[in-house]
C-alpha positions as CSV (number, residue, x, y, z in Angstrom):
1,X,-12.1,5.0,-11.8
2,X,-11.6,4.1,-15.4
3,X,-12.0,7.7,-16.6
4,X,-10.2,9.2,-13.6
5,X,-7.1,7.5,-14.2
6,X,-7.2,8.5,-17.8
7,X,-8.0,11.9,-17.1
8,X,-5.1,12.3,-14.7
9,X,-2.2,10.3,-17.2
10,X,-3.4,12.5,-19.8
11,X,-3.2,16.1,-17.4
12,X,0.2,14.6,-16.6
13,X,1.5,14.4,-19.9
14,X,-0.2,17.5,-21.1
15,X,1.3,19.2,-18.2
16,X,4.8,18.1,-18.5
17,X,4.3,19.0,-22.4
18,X,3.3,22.8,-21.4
19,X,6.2,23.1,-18.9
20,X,8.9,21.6,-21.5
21,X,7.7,23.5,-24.1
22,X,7.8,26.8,-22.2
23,X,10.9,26.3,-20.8
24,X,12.0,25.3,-24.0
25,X,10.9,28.8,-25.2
26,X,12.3,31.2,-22.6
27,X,16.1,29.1,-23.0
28,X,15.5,29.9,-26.9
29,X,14.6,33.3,-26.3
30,X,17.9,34.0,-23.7
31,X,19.9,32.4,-26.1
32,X,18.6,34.8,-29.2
33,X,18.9,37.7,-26.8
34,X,22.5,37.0,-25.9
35,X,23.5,35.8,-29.2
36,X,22.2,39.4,-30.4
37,X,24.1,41.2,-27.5
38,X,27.2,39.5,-28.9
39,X,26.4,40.5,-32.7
40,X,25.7,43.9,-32.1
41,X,28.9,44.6,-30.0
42,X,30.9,42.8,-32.4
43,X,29.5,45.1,-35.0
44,X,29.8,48.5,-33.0
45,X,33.1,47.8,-32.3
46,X,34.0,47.5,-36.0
47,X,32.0,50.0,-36.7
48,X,34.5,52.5,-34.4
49,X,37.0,51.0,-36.5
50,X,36.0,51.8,-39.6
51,X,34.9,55.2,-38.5
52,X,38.2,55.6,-37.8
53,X,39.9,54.7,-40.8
54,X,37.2,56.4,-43.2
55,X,37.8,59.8,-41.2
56,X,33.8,59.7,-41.3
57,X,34.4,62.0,-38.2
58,X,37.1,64.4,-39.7
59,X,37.3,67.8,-39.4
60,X,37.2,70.6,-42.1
61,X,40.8,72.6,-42.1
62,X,40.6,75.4,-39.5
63,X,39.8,75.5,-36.1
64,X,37.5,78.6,-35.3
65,X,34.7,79.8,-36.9
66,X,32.6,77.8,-38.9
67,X,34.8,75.0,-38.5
68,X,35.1,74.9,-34.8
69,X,34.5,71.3,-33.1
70,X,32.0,73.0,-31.3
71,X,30.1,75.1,-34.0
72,X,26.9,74.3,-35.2
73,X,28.1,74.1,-39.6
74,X,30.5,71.5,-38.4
75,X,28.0,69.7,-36.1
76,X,25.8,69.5,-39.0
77,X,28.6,68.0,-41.6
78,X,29.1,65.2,-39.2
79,X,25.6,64.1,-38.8
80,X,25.7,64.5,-42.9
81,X,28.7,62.1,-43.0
82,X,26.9,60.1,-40.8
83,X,24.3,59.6,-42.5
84,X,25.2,59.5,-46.1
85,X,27.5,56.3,-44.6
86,X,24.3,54.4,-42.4
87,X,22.5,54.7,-45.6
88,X,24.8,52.9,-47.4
89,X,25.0,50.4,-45.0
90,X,21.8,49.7,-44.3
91,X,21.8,50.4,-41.1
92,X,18.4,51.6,-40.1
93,X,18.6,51.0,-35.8
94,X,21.6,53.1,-35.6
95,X,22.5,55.7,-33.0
96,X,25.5,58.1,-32.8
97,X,26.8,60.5,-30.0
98,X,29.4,62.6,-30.7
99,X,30.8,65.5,-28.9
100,X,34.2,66.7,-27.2
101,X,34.3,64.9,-24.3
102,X,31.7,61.9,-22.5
103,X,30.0,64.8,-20.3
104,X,28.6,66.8,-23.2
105,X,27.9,63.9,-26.1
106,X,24.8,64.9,-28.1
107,X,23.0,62.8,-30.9
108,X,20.4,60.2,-31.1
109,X,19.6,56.8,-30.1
110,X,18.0,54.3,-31.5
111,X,14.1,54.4,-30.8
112,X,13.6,53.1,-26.9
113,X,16.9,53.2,-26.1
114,X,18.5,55.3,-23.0
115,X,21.6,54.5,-21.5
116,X,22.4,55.0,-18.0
117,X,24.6,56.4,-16.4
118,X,26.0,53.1,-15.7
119,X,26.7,52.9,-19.5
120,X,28.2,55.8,-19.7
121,X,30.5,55.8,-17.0
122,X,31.5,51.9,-18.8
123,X,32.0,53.8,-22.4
124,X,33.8,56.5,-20.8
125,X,36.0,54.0,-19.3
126,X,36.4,52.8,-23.3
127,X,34.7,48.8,-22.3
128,X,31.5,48.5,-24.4
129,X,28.2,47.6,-23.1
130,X,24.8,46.2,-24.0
131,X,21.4,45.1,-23.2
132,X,18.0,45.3,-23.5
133,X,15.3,47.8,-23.6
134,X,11.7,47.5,-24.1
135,X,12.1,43.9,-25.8
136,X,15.4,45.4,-27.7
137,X,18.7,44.6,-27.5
138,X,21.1,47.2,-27.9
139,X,24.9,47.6,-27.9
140,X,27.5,50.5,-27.8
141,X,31.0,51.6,-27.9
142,X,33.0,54.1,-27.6
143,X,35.5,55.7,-29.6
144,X,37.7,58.6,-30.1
145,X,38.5,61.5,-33.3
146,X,39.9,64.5,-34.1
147,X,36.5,66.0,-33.1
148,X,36.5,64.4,-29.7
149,X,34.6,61.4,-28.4
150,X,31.8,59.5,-29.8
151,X,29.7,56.2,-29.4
152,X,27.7,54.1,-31.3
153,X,24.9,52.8,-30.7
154,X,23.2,50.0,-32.4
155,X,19.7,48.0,-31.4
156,X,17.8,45.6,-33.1
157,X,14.9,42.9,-32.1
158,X,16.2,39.1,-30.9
159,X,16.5,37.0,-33.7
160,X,15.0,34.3,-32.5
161,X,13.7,30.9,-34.5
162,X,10.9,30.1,-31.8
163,X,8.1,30.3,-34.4
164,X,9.3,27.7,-37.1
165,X,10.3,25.7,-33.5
166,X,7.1,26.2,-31.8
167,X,4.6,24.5,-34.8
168,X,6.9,21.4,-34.7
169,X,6.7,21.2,-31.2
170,X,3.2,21.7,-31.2
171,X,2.9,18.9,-33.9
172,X,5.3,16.3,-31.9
173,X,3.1,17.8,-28.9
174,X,-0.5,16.7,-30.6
175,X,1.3,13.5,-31.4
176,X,2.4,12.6,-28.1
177,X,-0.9,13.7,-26.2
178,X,-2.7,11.3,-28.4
179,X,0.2,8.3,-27.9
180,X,-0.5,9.1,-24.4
181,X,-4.2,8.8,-24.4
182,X,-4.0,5.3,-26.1
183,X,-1.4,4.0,-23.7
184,X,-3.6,5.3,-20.5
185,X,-7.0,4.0,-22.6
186,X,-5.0,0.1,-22.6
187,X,-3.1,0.9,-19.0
188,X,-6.8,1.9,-17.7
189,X,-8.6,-0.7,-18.6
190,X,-5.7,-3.7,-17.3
191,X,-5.5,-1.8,-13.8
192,X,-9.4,-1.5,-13.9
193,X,-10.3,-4.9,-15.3
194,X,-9.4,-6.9,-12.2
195,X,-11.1,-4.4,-10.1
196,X,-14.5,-4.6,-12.3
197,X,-13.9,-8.0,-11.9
198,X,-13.5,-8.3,-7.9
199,X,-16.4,-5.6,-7.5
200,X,-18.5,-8.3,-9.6
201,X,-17.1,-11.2,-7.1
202,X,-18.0,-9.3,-4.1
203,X,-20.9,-8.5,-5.0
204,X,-22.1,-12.2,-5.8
205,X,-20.3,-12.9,-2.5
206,X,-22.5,-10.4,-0.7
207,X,-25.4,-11.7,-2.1
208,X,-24.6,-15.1,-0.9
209,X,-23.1,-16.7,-3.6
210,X,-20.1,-18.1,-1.8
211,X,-18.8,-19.8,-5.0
212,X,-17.9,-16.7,-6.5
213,X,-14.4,-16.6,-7.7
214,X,-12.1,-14.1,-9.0
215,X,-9.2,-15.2,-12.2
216,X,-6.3,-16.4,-10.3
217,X,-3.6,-14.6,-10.9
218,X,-0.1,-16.2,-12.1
219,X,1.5,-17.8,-9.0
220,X,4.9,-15.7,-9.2
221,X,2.7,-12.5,-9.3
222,X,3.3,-10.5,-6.1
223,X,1.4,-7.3,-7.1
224,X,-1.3,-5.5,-5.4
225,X,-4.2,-6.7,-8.0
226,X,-2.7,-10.3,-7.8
227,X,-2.6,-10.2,-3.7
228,X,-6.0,-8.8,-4.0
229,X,-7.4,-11.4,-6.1
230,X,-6.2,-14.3,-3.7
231,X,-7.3,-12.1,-0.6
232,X,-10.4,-12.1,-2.1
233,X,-10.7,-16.2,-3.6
234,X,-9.3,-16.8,0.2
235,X,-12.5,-15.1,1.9
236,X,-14.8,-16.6,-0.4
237,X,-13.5,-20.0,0.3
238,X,-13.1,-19.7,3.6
239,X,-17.0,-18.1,3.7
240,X,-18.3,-21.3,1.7
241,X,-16.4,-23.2,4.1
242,X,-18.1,-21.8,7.2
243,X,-21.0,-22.1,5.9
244,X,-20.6,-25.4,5.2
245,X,-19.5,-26.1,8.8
246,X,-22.6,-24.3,10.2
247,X,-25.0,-26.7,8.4
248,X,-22.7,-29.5,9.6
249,X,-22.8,-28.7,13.1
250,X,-26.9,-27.5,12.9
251,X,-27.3,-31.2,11.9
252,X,-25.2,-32.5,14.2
253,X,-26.6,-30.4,17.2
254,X,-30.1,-31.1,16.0
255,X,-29.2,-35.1,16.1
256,X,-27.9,-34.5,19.9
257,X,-31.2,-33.1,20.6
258,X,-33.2,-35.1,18.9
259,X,-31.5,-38.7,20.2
260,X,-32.0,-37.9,24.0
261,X,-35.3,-36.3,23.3
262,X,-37.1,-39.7,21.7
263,X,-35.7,-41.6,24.0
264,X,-36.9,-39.3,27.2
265,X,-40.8,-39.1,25.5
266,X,-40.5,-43.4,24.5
267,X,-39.6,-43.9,28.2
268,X,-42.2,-41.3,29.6
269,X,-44.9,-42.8,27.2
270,X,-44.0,-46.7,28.4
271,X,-44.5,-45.3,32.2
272,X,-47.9,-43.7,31.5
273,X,-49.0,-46.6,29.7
274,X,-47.2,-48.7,32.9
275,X,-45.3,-50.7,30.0
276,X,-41.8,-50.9,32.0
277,X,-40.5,-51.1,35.1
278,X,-40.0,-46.9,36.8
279,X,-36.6,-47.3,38.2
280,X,-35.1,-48.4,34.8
281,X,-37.2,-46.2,33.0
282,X,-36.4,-43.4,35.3
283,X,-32.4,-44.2,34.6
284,X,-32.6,-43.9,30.6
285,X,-35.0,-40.4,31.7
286,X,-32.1,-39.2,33.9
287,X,-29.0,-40.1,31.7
288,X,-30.6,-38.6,28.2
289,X,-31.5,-35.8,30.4
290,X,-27.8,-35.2,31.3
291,X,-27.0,-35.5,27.5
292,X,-29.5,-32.3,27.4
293,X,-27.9,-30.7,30.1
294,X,-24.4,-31.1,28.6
295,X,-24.9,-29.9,25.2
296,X,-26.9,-26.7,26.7
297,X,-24.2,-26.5,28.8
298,X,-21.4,-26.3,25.9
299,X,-23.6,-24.2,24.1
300,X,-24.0,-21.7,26.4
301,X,-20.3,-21.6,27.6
302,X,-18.9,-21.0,23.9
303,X,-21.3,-18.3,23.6
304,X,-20.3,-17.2,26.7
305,X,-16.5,-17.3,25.1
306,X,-17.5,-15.2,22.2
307,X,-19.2,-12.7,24.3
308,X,-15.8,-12.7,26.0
309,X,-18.3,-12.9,29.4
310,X,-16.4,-15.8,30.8
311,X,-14.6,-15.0,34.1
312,X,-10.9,-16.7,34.8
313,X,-8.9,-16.6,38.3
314,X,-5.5,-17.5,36.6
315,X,-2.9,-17.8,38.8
316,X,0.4,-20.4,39.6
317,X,-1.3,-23.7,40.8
318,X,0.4,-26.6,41.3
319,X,-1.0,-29.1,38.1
320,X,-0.4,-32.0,39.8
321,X,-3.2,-33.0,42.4
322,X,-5.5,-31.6,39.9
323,X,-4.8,-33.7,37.0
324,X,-5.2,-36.6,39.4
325,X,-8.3,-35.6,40.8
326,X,-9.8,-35.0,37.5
327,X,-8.6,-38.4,35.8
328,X,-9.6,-40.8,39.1
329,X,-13.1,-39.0,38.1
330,X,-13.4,-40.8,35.1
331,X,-12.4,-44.8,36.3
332,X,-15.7,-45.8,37.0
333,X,-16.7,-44.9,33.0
334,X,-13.5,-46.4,31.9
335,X,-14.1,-49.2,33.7
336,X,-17.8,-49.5,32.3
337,X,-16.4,-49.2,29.1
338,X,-13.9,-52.1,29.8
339,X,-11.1,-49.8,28.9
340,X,-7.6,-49.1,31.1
341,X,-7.2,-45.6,32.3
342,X,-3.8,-44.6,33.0
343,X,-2.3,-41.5,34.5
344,X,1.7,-40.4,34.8
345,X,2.3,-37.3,37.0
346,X,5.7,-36.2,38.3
347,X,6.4,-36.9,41.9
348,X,7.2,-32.8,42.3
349,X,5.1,-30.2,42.5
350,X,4.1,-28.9,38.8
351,X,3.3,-25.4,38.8
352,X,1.8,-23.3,35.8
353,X,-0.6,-19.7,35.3
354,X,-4.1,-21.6,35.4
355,X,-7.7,-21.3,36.6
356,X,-8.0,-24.7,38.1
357,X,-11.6,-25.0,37.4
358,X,-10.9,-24.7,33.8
359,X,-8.2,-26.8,33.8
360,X,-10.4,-29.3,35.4
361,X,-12.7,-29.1,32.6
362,X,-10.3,-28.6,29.8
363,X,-8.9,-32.3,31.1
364,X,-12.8,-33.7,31.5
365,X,-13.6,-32.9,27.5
366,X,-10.1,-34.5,26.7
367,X,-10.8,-37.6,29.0
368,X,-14.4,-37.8,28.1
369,X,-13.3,-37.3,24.2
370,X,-10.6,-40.2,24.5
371,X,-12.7,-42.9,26.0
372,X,-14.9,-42.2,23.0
373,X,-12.7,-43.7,20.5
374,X,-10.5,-45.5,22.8
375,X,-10.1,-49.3,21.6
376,X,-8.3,-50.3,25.0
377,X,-7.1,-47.6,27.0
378,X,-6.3,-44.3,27.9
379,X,-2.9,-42.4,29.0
380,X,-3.3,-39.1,30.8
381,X,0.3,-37.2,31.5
382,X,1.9,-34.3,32.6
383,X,5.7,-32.9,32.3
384,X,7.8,-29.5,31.6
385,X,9.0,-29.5,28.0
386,X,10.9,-26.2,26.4
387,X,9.3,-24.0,28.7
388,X,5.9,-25.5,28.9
389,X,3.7,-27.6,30.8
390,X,2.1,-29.9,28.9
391,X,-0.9,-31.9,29.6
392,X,-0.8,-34.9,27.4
393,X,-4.0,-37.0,26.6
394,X,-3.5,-40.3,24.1
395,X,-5.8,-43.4,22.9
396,X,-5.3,-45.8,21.0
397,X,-8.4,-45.7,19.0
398,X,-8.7,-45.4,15.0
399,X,-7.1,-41.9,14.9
400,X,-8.0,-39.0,13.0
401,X,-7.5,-38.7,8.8
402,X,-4.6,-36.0,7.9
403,X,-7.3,-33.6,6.2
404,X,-9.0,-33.4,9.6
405,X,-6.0,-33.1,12.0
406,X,-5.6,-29.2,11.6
407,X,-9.5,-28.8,12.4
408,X,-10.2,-30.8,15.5
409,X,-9.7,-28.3,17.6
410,X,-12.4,-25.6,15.7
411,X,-15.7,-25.0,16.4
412,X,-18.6,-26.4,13.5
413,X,-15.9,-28.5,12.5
414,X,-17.3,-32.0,11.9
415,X,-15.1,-35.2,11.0
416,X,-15.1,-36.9,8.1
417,X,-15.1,-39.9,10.0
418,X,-18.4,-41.3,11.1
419,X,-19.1,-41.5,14.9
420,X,-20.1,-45.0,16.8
421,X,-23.2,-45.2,18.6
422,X,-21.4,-45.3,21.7
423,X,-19.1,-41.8,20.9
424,X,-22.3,-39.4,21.5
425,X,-22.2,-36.3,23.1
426,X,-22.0,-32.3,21.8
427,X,-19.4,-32.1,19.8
428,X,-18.1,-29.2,21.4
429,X,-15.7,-30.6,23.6
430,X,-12.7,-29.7,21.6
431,X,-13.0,-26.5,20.6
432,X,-13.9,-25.1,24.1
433,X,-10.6,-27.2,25.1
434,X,-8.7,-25.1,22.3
435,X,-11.1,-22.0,23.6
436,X,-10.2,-21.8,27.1
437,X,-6.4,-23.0,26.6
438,X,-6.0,-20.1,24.8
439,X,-7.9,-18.0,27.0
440,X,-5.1,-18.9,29.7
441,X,-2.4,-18.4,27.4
442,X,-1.9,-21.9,26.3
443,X,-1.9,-23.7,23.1
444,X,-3.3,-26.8,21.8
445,X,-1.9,-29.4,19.6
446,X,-3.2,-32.8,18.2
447,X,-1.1,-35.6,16.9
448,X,-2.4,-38.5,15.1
449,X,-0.9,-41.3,15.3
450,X,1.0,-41.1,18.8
451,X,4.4,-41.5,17.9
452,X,5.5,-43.6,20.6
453,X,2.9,-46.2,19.7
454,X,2.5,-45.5,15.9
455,X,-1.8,-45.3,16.3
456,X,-4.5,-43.3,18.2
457,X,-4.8,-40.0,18.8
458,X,-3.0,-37.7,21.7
459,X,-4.4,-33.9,21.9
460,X,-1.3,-31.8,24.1
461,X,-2.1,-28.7,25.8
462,X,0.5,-26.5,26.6
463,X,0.6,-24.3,29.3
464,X,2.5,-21.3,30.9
465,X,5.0,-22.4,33.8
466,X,4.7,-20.0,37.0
């Protein structure tokens, strides 16, 4: 790219240099060639002049015989006269036409020069006339003697100072080609720099070095190269964070697994060995296997998400009985956990665009997420606000650190905050809650503290009214 753009700011300069230089050249040339025209009439007309005050044209006493206008001997004087005079003068491009009237002129013109019949009718009509012939300029005029009528006709090759011109401009040319190389040499190499550089980053990236960085550019720069360079920093970190998630949640996943599984094999071994009791041991079996179940279960339903193979039925439901329903599910846990489970619906019918089967589980990962971290109780409400219905659910547990606010709701996304033993489970509660909100239409929020009681946590989901 380097040589390209070098290439190309050098063809443009050469090229502009050509087409100033040979327009520069044709104006000079017109202008020699009209300034020419202008000389050469100025000089035939004084030429007519002095013909006429010299009597260069005068006849001999007599007017037949030998000194007839028309006769041959006086014919032959005049061009003598003529002659003997443009010899004097210098005059080597000289032509003159002489004869009793315009229709029977005779003489010679200068070397490549004819004049119409245009021209003539113009010198009859006693207005001079010029131009060029063959890369000549010429010029005539007309006058009158004794004799008759003549013209004069004079010619001569442009004048024109292009040469002397064209080596200076050919020197200033040189000199500017090469100023131009240097500049697009520097100007290449600062537009292609960054670009080496980002080709390096990527690179590195590809190959899995997520710490790659490009130079950050200055942070009032708002070109292309500088919104390039943060495009690509941004990628990079956002690719070293998601990796970083991944392991997180591998871990995390793996522990969830692992936890339930120990416990199902310790209790299976203690019943083969008849070390404990079957019923109890057949209760810890059953509730680690439902731990199982669950984190298959949000497994498969996120990939089920991405694969975009998840079926909806959205349509206006009233939120109301559902939201009950769905909370009274959850007493007899809150209760075990000796926490207070509260729920505050309208007295109206609530309606909204919903599948209420999602809705029902959106409000189970909430619920179920809550009584996790819940020190004393849990609120679940519903209301309209600005358009929306929103399904509020609030504890008053140890809340959630600033950094991790804006990520609860992602996928991977682990806490900085260590878990109890008693807040087990997936994981994946939230982001399928953020997952299928959106799905519907909705949006999710989380707020931490609640404002109205200044600790906890309250995640909102808002949904579209019907």
């Amino acid at each position: 790219m380097r040589r390209r753009l070098l290439l190309t700011i050098c063809g443009t300069v050469l090229a502009t240099l050509l087409f100033a230089g040979a327009g520069t050249l044709l104006l000079a040339r017109f202008g020699a060639t009209e300034a020419t025209k202008r000389d050469l009439e100025e000089q035939a007309t004084a030429l007519a002049s002095v013909f006429d005050e010299l009597n260069i044209l005068a006849l001999r006493p007599g007017n037949t015989g030998p000194n007839s206008p028309t006769s041959p001997q006086q014919r032959a004087a005049v061009r003598t006269r003529l002659k003997n005079f443009t010899t004097n003068l210098k005059l080597d491009d000289i032509g003159f036409l002489y004869g009793t009237s315009f229709a029977n002129l005779e003489g010679e013109t200068p070397i490549g020069i004819t004049l119409s019949k245009i021209d003539m009718a113009s010198l009859e009509a006693g207005t001079r006339v010029s131009g060029k012939r063959n890369g000549i300029v010429y010029a005539a005029a007309p006058g009158t003697s004794r004799l008759g009528s003549y013209v004069i006709v004079l010619a001569r090759k442009p004048a024109s100072s292009a040469a002397p011109a064209a080596r200076w401009f050919l020197l200033a040319a040189a000199g500017t080609l090469l100023a131009g190389a240097l500049i697009a040499t520097r100007l290449s190499r600062r537009l292609t720099n960054p670009l080496v550089d980002a080709r390096d980053a990527t690179s590195r990236i590809a190959n899995g070095d997520l710490a790659a960085r490009v130079d950050d550019p200055h942070p009032g720069a708002t070109d292309e190269m500088s919104e390039l360079s943060r495009s690509i920093n941004a990628m990079a970190a956002s690719l070293e964070r998601s990796r970083g998630l991944e392991r997180q949640f591998l871990m995390s996943v793996s522990h969830d697994l692992r936890t339930p599984m120990a416990s199902i094999q310790g209790y299976a071994e203690a019943l083969t060995d008849q070390a404990i009791e079957p019923q109890r041991a057949g209760q810890v079996i059953l509730s680690e296997s439902r731990r199982l179940d669950r984190l298959v279960t949000d497994l498969l339903l996120l990939a089920r998400l991405d694969a975009r193979a998840f079926t909806f039925d959205v349509r206006p439901l009233d939120l109301v009985p559902i939201v009950q329903a769905s909370t009274h599910g959850f007493e007899p846990r809150a209760i075990e956990r000796g926490l207070t489970l509260g729920v505050d619906t309208p007295p109206e019918p609530l309606l909204a665009l919903v599948d209420g089967d999602r809705l029902a589980q959106i409000l189970a990962n909430l619920v179920e997420n809550a009584l996790k971290f819940a020190g004393s109780r849990v609120d679940v409400s519903l209301r309209a606000d600005n358009g929306w219905v929103v399904l509020s659910v609030a504890d008053d547990g140890p809340g959630i650190a600033p950094e991790d606010l804006p990520h609860v709701f992602e996928r991977l996304y682990v806490a900085r905050h260590r878990p109890l033993p008693k807040e087990t489970g997936s994981g994946l509660g939230l982001a399928i809650v953020g997952e299928l909100a959106e799905t519907m239409g909705g949006q999710v929020h989380a707020r931490s503290p609640v404002p109205e009681t200044g600790r906890g946590t309250q995640m909102l989901v808002a949904l579209r009214p019907a």
